[in-house]
Structure formats: C-alpha cells, structure tokens
C-alpha positions as CSV (number, residue, x, y, z in Angstrom):
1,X,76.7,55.3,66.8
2,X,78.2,53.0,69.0
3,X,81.7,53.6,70.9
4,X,83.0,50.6,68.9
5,X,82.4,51.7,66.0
6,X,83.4,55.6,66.6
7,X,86.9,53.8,67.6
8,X,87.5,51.8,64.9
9,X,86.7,55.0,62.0
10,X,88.8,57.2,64.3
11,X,91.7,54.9,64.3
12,X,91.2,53.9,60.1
13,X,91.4,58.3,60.3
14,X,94.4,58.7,62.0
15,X,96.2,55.2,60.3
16,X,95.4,56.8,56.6
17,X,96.8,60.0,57.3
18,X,100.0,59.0,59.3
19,X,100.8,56.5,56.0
20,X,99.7,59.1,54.0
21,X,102.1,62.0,56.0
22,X,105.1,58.7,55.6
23,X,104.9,58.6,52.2
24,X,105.0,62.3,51.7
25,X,108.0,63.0,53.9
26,X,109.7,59.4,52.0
27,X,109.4,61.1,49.0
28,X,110.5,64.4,49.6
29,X,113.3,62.9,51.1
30,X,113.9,60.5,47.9
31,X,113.8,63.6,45.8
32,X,115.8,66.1,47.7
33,X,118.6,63.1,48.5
34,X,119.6,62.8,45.3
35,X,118.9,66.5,43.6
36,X,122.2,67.7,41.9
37,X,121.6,71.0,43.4
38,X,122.1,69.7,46.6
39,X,123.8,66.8,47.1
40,X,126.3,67.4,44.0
41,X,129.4,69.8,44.2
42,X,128.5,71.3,41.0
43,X,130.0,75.3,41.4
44,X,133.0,75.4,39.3
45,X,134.5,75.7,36.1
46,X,133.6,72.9,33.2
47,X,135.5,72.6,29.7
48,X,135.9,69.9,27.0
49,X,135.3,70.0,23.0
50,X,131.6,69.6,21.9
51,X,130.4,68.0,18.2
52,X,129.9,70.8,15.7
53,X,128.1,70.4,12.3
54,X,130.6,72.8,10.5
55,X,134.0,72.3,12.4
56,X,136.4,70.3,13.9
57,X,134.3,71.1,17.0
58,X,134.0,73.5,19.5
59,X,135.4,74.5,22.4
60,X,133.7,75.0,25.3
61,X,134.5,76.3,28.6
62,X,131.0,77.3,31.1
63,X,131.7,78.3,35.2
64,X,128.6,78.0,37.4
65,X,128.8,80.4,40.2
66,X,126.7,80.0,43.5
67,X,124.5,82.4,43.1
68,X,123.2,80.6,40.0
69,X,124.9,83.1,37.4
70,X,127.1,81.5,34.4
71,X,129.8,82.3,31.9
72,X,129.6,80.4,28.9
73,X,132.7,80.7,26.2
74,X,132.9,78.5,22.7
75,X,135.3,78.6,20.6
76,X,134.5,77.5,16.9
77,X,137.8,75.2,16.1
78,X,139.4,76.3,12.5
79,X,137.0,79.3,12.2
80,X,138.5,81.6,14.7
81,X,134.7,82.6,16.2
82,X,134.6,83.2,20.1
83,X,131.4,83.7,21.6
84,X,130.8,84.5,24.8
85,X,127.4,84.8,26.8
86,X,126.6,85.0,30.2
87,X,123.4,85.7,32.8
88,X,121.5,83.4,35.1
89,X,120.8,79.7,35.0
90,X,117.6,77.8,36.3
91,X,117.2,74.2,37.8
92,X,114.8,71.4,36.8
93,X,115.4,68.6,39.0
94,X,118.6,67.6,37.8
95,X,119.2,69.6,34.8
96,X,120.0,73.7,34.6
97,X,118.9,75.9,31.7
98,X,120.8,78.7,30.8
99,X,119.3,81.7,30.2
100,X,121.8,84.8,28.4
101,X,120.5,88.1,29.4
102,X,121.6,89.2,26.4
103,X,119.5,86.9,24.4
104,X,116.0,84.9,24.6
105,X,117.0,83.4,21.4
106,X,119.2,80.0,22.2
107,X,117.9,77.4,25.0
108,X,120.8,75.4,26.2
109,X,120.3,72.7,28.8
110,X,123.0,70.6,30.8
111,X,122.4,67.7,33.4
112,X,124.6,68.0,36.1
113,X,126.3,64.9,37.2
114,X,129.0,64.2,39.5
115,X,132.0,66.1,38.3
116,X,131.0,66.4,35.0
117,X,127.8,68.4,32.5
118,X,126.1,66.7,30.0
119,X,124.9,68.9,27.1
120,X,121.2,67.5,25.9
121,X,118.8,68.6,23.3
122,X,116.5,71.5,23.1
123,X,113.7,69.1,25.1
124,X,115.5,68.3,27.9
125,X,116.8,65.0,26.5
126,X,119.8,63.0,26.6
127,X,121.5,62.6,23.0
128,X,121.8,59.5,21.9
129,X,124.1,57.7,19.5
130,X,128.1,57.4,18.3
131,X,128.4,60.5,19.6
132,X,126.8,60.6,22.8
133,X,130.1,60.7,25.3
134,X,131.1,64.0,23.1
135,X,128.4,66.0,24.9
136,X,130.3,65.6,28.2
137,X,132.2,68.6,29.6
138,X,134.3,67.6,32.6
139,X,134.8,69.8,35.7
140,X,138.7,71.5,35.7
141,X,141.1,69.8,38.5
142,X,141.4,66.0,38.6
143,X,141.0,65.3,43.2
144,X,143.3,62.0,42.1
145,X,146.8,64.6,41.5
146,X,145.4,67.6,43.7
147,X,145.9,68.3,47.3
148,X,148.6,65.6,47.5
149,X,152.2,65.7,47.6
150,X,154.0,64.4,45.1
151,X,158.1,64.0,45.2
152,X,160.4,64.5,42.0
153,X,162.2,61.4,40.9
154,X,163.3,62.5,37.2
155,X,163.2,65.8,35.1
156,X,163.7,65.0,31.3
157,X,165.1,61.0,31.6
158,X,167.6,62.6,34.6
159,X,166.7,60.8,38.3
160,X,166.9,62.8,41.3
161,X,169.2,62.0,44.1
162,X,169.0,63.5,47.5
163,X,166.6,64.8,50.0
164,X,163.0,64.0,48.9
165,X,162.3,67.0,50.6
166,X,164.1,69.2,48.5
167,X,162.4,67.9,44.9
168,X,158.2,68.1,45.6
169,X,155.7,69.3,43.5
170,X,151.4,70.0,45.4
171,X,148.7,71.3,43.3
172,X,147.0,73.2,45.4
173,X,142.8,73.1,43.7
174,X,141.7,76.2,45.9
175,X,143.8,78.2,44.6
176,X,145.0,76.9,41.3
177,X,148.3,77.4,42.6
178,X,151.6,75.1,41.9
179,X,154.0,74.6,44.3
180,X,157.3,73.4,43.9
181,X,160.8,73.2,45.1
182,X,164.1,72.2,43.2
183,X,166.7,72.3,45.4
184,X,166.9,74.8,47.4
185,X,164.6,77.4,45.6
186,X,160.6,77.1,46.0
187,X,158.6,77.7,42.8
188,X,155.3,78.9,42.4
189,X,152.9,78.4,39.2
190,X,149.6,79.4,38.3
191,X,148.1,76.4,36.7
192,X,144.9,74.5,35.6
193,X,143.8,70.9,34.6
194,X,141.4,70.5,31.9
195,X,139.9,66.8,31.1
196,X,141.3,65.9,34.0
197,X,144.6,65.4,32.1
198,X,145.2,68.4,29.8
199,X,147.4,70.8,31.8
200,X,148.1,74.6,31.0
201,X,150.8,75.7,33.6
202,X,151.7,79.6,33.3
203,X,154.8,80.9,33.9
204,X,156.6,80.7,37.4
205,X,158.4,82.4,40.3
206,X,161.5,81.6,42.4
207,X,162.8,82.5,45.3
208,X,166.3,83.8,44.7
209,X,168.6,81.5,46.5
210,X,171.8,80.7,45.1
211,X,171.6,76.7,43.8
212,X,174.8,74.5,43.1
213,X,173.1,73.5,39.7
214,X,170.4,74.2,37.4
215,X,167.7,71.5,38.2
216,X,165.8,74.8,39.2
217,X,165.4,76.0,35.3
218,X,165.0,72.6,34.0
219,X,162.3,71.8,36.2
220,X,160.5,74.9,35.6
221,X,160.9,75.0,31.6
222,X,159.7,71.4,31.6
223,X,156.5,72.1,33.8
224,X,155.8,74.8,31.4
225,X,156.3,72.7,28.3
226,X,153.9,70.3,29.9
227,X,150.4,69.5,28.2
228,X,148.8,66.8,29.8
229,X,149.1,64.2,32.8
230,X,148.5,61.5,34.2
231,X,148.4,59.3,37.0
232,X,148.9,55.2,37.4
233,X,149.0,54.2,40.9
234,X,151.3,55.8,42.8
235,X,153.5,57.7,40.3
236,X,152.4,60.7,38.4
237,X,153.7,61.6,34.6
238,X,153.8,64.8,33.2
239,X,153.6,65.0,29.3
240,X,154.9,67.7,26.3
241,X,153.9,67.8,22.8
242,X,155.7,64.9,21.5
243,X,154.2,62.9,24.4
244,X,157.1,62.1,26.1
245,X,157.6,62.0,29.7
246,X,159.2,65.4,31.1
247,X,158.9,64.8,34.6
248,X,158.0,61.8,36.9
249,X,156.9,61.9,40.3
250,X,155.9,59.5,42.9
251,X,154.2,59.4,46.2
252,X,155.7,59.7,49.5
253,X,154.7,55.8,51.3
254,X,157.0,56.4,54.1
C-alpha cells in the first residue's frame, strides 16, 4: 500500500471519529443543558387544587427535598379525607415518579417545569383537554413580592403619613418570615404564599415599645385577616375574604 493511500484512510479514521466524538459531547451537552434536575430550581414545596372524580377537588400539597425524598399530602375537598404518603422519588429526564415506601400500589408522575409540577397520567403523559391547566401545582413564594421592600401607604382605606421608614413590610422566602414595622414597633410573622397569590400569615410578634397610636394592631389584624395578594407594577395589594383591599403598599423608587 502506498503512503498516499495509507494517508488518506488514516486521516478519513481520525475525521470520522473526531465528528463522531462532536456529536457525542453536542448531545450530552443538549441533554444535560436543559434536564430539570439540573438546570431547574425544583427543591421546595408545591400546592394547588387537582380535578377529582368524586369532589370538589383535591388538595394537594407535595415538598421535594434534595436528597430526592418527598412528602405528598391531599386533601379530599367536602369529604374530610387526608392522606398523606411519603418515600423516595426517581427522575426520567424531565419527569419524577414517586414511589411511597409504604405502598407499591399508586404510580404518580409529575414533569417538573420552571416553578411549577405538572401532574400526567399513569404513562408518563401529559393530560390533555378542558382540564389540562388544573393538573398544575405551583411552587409556594411568588420572587415578584419576596426579597423586596415594600413601604405601607394605607391599612383599611386609612393613608400613611410620615417616615417611609417607619411603615415597611419584606417577605423574607428563606425563611418564610414577615417582617414589618408600624411605627415604632417591628413585627415579625410566620407566613406562606400559595398560587403565588393565596396567603396564610400566622400570628405575630412585637417588640414592646410604647406607640402614640394603634396603627400597630391594625396593621397586624389586617395582615392576619389577609388571604390573597397581588401585585400590579409597583404597588402591592393585600386581600380579606370579602376581597377588599386591607393594606396597600408600594415600592421605594427613590
């Protein structure tokens, strides 16, 4: 064989594995770039009402710990029945299957997408339909209200005069922890956001400063009669029962 020809197979060789090498590290590349597991903040808590056959629906609440454990809880709306399972969870591509160490019996599978899980069917498969947006359960917290500081400008239809300063309210998402201040007394609240709107705030504490009015109690019975919020823009509204506004706040531009 000539050392032409010996050149020319040799370099074909080397040319066909290099592509073939390319494509291989392309595509694991492709694949692992957009796998939830690892480009997705997906630990956390996730909650939201599902369809049910036999009730108004139910209500579920699942949190994915790191270490690929769960805790799934549903509630079965007018029927009273809570059921709670929990044990390890197991990833395929983009979707996790939950498997309750107490139980081989039920196979529930969620895709993870970005700040939300979608429920599918027993294959794997997205469900289709009316009702397809029902099988969405939405990660607690909303990043639009957290981790910012919002100042006070009314409690109940009242506007707040005075130092800014002295009338804030930060949701701080680490530690599900409210902070506020009403005057001259700081207020702390456990709290979470549901939906990204529905809000369960807990009862508070004060520090024990003397205050020349009661803007303090107002502000913290109205925080705890608050069930949902929402933000347009700049200004952030909080919500009770009746859906009237209890508290607005706005943003700081200054």
């Amino acid at each position: 064989m000539s050392s032409r020809i010996l050149f020319i197979i040799t370099s074909v060789l080397v040319t066909s594995f290099s592509c073939s090498t390319s494509n291989q590290t392309a595509n694991s590349i492709s694949l692992d770039g957009h796998e939830a597991k690892n480009s997705l903040d997906w630990e956390g808590t996730y909650s939201g009402v599902l369809p049910c056959a036999s009730c108004p629906g139910i209500e579920t609440e699942i949190i994915l710990n790191k270490d690929q454990t769960f805790v799934l809880t549903q509630e079965y709306l007018e029927k009273q029945s809570i059921f709670t399972s929990k044990g390890k969870f197991t990833w395929y591509n983009n979707n996790i299957q939950l498997e309750d160490s107490a139980s081989n019996d039920s196979k529930i599978i969620f895709k993870v997408e970005e700040g939300r899980l979608r429920k599918l069917d027993i294959q794997g498969n997205k469900i289709e339909g009316a009702l397809a947006n029902n099988y969405i359960l939405y990660k607690n917290g909303n990043p639009e209200v957290e981790n910012v500081k919002w100042f006070i400008s009314s409690i109940n239809g009242k506007a707040i005069t005075g130092d800014r300063e002295a009338y804030y309210l930060v949701f701080h998402s680490k530690e599900s922890r409210m902070e506020a201040r009403a005057n001259c007394n700081r207020l702390q609240f456990e709290y979470k956001i549901k939906n990204q709107q529905d809000l369960i705030v807990k009862q508070g504490m004060s520090t024990l400063m003397a205050c020349p009015d009661t803007t303090e109690q107002v502000l913290m019975k109205s925080l705890t009669q608050s069930v949902r919020i929402k933000r347009n823009s700049d200004i952030l509204s909080f919500y009770g029962k009746d859906d009237q506004p209890l508290i607005i706040c706005v943003i700081n531009k200054n």
